[in-house]
C-alpha positions in Angstrom: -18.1 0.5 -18.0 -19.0 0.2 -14.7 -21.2 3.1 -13.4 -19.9 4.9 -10.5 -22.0 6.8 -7.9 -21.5 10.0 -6.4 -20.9 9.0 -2.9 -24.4 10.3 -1.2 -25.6 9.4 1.8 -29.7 8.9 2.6 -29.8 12.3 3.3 -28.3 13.1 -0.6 -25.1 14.9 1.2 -22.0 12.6 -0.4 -20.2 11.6 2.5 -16.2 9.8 2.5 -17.5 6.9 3.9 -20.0 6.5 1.1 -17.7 7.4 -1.4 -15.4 4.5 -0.5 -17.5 2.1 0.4 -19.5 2.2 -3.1 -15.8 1.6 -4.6 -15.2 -0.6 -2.5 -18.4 -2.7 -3.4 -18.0 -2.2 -6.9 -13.9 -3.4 -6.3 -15.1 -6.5 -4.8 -16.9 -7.2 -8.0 -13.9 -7.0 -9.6 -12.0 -9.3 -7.6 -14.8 -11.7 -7.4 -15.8 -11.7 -4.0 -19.7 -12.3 -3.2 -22.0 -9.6 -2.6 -22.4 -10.8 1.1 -18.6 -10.5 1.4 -18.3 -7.1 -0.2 -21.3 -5.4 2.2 -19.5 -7.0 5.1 -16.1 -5.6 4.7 -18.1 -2.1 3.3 -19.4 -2.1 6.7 -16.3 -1.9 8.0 -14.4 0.7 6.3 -16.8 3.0 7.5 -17.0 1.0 11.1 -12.8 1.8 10.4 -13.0 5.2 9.4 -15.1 6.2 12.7 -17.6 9.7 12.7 -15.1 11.0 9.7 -17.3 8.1 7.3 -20.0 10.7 7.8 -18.0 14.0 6.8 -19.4 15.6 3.7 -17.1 15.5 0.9 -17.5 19.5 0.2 -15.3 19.9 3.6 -11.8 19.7 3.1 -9.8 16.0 4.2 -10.4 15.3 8.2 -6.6 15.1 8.3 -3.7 16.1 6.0 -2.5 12.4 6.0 0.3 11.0 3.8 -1.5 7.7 3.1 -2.2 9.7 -0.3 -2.0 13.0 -2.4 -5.0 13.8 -1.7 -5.1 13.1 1.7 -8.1 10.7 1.8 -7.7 8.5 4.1 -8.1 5.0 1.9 -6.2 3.6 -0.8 -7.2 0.2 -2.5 -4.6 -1.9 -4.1 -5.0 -4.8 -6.5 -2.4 -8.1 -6.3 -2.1 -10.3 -8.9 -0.4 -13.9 -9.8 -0.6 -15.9 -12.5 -3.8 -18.3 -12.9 -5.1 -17.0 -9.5 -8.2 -14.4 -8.6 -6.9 -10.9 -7.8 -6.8 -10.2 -4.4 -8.1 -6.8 -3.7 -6.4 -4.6 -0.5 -7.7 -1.4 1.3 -5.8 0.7 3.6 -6.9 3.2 6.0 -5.9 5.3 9.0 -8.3 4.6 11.4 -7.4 7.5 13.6 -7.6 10.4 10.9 -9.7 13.8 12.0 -8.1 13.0 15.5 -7.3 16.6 17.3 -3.2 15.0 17.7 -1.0 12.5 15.9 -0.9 10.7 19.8 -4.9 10.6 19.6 -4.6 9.4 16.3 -2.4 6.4 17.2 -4.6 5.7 20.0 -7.7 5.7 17.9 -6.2 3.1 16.0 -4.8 1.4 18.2 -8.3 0.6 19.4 -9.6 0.1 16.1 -7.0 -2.9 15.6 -7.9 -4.3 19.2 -11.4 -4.1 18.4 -10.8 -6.2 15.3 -8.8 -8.8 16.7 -11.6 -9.3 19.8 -14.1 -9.5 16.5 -11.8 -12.4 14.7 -10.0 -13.4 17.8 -6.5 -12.5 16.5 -4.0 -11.7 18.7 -2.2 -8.2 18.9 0.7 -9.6 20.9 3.3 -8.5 18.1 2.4 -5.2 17.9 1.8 -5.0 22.1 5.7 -6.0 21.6 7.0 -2.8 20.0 4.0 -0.4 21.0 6.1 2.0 22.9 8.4 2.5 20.6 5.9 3.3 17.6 3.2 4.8 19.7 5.0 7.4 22.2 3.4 10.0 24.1 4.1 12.6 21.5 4.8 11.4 18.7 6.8 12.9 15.5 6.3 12.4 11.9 3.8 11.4 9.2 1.6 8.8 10.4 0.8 6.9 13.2 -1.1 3.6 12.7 -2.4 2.6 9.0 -4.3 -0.7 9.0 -4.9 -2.7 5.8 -7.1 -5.8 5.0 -6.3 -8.0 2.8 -10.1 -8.8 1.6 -10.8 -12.7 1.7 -13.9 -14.4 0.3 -15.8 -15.6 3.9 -16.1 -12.1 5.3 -12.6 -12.3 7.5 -9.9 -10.6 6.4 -6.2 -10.8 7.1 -5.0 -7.6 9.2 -1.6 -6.0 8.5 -0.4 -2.6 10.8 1.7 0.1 9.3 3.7 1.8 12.2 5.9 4.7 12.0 9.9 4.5 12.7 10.1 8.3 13.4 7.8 8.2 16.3 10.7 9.4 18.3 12.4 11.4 15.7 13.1 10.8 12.5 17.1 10.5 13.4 16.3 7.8 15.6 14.4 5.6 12.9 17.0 3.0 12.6 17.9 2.4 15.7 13.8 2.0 16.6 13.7 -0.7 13.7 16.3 -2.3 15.1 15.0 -2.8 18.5 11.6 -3.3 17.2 13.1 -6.5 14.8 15.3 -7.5 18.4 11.9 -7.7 20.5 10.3 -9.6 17.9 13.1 -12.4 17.5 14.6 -11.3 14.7 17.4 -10.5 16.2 20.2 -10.6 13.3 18.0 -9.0 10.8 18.6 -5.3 10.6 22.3 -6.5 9.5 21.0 -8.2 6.4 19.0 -4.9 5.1 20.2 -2.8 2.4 21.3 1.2 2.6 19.1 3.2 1.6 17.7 7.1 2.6 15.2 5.9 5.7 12.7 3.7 6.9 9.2 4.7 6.6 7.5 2.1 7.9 7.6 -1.6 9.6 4.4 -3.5 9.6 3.1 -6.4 11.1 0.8 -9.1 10.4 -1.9 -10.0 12.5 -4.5 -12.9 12.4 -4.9 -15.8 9.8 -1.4 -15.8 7.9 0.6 -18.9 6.9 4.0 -17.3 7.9 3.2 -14.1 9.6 5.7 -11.4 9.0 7.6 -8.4 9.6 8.4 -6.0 7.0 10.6 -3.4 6.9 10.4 -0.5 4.1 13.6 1.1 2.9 13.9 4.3 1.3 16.3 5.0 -2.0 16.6 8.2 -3.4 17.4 8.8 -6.7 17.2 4.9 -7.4 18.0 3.9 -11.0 17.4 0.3 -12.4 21.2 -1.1 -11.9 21.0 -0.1 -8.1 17.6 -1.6 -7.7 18.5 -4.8 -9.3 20.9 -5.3 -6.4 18.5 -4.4 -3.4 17.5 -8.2 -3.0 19.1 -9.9 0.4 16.1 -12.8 -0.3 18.7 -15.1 -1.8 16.0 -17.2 -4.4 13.9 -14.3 -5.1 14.2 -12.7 -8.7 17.5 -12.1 -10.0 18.7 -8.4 -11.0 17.7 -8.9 -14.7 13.9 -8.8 -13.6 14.5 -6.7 -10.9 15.6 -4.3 -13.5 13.2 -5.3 -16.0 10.3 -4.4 -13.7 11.9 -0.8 -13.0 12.3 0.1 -16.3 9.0 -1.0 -17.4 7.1 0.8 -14.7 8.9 3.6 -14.4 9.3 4.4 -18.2 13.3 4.4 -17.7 15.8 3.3 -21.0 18.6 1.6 -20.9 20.4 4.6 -19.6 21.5 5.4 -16.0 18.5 8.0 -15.3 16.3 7.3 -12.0 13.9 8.3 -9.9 14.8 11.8 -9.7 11.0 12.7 -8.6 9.4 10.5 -5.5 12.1 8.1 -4.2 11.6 4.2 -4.7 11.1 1.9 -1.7 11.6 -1.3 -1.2 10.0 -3.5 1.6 12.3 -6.5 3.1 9.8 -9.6 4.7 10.6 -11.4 7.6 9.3 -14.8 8.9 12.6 -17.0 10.2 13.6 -15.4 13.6 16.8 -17.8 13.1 18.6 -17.1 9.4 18.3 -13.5 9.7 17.9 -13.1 5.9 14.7 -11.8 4.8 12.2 -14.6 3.5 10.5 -11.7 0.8 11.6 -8.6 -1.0 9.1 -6.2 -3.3 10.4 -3.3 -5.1 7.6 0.3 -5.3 7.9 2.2 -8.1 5.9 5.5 -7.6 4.4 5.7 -11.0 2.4 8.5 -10.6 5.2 10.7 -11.2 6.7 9.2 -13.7 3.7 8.8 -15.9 1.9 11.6 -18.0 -1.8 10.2 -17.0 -3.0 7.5 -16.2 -3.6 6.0 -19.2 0.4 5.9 -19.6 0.5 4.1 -16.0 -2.1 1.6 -17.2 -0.1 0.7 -20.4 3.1 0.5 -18.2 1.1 -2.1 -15.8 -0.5 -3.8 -18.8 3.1 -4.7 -19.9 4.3 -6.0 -16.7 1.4 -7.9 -16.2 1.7 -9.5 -19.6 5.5 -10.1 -19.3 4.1 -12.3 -16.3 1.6 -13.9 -17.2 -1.3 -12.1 -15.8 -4.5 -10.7 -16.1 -4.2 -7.5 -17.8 -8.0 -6.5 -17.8 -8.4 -6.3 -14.3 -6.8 -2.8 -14.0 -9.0 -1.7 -16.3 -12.0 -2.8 -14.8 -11.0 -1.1 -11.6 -10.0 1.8 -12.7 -13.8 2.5 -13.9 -15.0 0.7 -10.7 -13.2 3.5 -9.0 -13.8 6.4 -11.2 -15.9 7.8 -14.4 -13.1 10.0 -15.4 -10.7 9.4 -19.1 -7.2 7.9 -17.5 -5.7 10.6 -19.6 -7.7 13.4 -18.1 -5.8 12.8 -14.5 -2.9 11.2 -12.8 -2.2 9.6 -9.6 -5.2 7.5 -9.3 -2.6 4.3 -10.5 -0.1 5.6 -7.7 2.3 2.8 -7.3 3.2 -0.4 -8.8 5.4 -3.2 -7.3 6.8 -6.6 -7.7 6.8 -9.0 -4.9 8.3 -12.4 -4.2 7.7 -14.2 -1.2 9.9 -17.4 -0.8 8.5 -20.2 -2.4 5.6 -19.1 -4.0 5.6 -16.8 -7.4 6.0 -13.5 -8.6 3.0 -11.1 -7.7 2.4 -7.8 -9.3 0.5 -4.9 -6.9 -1.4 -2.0 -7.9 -2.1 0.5 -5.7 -4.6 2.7 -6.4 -6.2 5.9 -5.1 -9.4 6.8 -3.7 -9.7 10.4 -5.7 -12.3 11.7 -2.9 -11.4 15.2 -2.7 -8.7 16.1 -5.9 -8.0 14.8 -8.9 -4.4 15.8 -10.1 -3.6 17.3 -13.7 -1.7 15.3 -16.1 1.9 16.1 -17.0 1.8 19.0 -20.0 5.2 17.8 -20.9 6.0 13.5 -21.6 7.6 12.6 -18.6 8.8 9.3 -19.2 8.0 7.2 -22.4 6.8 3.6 -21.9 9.6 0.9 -22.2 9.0 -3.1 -22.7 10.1 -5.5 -20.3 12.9 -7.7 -21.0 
């Protein structure tokens, strides 16, 4: 097992930026990147974070975000394929401990303009639909998140997670709308399914093949049959797999019970401005609260990953690369799991996982849900 530090800066005080960084090193190991690559991008998540890397952890989160429970402001994720190296993710909110949400969205706004000058990117998608995401005084949860996708060479690929209810969250749609309109997609909001909200649209920015736009979608109450018919990719994965993967990550039988807990979302990719169908669909189950511990949530992945031919032991691996606590002694550092397909290329499994920098939460007393096979 992996040992993990304590977080400690120079001075011994453990500091969030030292915290996360360390996992983030010891992540990078995990996913095979070199050590050169791993201390570059360390350097910047704290570079990211700004004067909140140096907060001592024995002071409560610099912002109440909703990028996770426990309001630290990174969460790592894991994607996997078959016969390929797992690709490890972080995202942050580069604005958290900001006095405002506005100053908070400016602050990252900043942050993402400063990266693009370093890897000459340009932000010319997101200076599109600024205005609408990045109001004067802005409502709702977030403002800017920012994640890297963590590439061996020291450059990663950006993404930007905006906020539909910038303006209010009754006004969500019709902001994803325009923001799809501005951006050439102009037939796309049409070709998305109902659901309870959108809480986010991001973008991707820099070195991608097929740079898109994805739109999240709410559901509420979601149960396997419904989710199975969410898909408006047209050759992604039919509603048997769809259905498959929701049972098997979120513990569900073959009866009609959902998710009655933390709704499901599901994220619709765009990258033809002219079909106005969506080139990628992914489905997030929120495992965390449909999992006693997290040693129930890493059987549940373990089984999807097998079912597609993947590398099972990587969760494993950074689970203790993250933590030196039992799986079952906590629950919510696995917090969700997803299955993606992009058009032509296969099936990739994504685990996100949490930080645990200031809480770790108690396991279920009671089972919640038991762990089903997938078919």
């Amino acid at each position: 097992m992996t040992t993990v530090r304590t977080g400690a800066e120079p001075g011994g005080a453990p500091s969030l930026g030292a915290l996360t960084s360390g996992q983030l090193r010891r992540l990078g190991a995990v996913a095979g990147l070199s050590e050169a690559d791993v201390e570059t991008y360390a350097r910047v998540l704290t570079d990211a974070l700004g004067p909140v890397a140096a907060r001592p952890l024995h002071l409560p989160p610099p912002t109440r975000t909703f990028l996770s429970d426990d309001h630290t402001p990174v969460e790592f994720s894991f994607s996997l394929q078959p016969d390929a190296a797992p690709a490890l993710r972080v995202l942050l909110e580069p604005g958290c401990g900001a006095d405002s949400l506005a100053l908070n969205g400016r602050a990252g706004l900043e942050t993402i303009r400063g990266m693009a000058r370093r890897w000459n990117f340009t932000t010319a998608p997101l200076d599109e639909v600024e205005d609408l995401f990045l109001p004067p005084a802005p409502q709702g949860p977030l403002a800017l998140w920012c994640a890297l996708e963590l590439r061996p060479g020291g450059v990663p690929k950006v993404k930007v997670y905006l906020n539909p209810a910038a303006n209010g969250a009754e006004r969500s749609a019709a902001t994803v709308r325009e923001a799809l309109h501005r951006l050439g997609h102009r037939r796309a909001f049409d070709s998305l399914p109902r659901g309870t909200g959108h809480p986010f649209l991001a973008l991707d920015l820099g070195d991608w093949e097929d740079p898109r736009v994805k739109v999240y979608v709410r559901h509420d109450n979601l149960t396997a049959r419904q989710a199975g018919l969410l898909s408006r990719e047209g050759t992604g994965p039919g509603p048997a797999a769809v259905e498959g993967f929701f049972r098997a990550a979120a513990g569900v039988g073959p009866d009609r019970s959902g998710l009655d807990r933390r709704p499901g979302l599901t994220c619709h990719s765009f990258t033809d401005t002219g079909s106005g169908r969506p080139s990628g669909f992914t489905l997030h189950i929120p495992v965390r609260d449909y999992a006693r511990h997290d040693g129930e949530a890493l059987e549940r992945a373990a089984s999807v990953l097998r079912h597609h031919a993947m590398d099972e032991a990587v969760l494993p691996r950074a689970f203790a690369a993250l933590t030196q606590r039992r799986p079952e002694d906590g629950v919510g550092l696995i917090a969700y799991l997803a299955l993606a397909h992009q058009q032509g290329r296969p099936p990739r499994v994504t685990a996100y996982l949490s930080s645990e920098a200031y809480a770790v939460r108690a396991p279920a007393v009671a089972a919640v849900r038991r762990p089903v096979a997938v078919r």
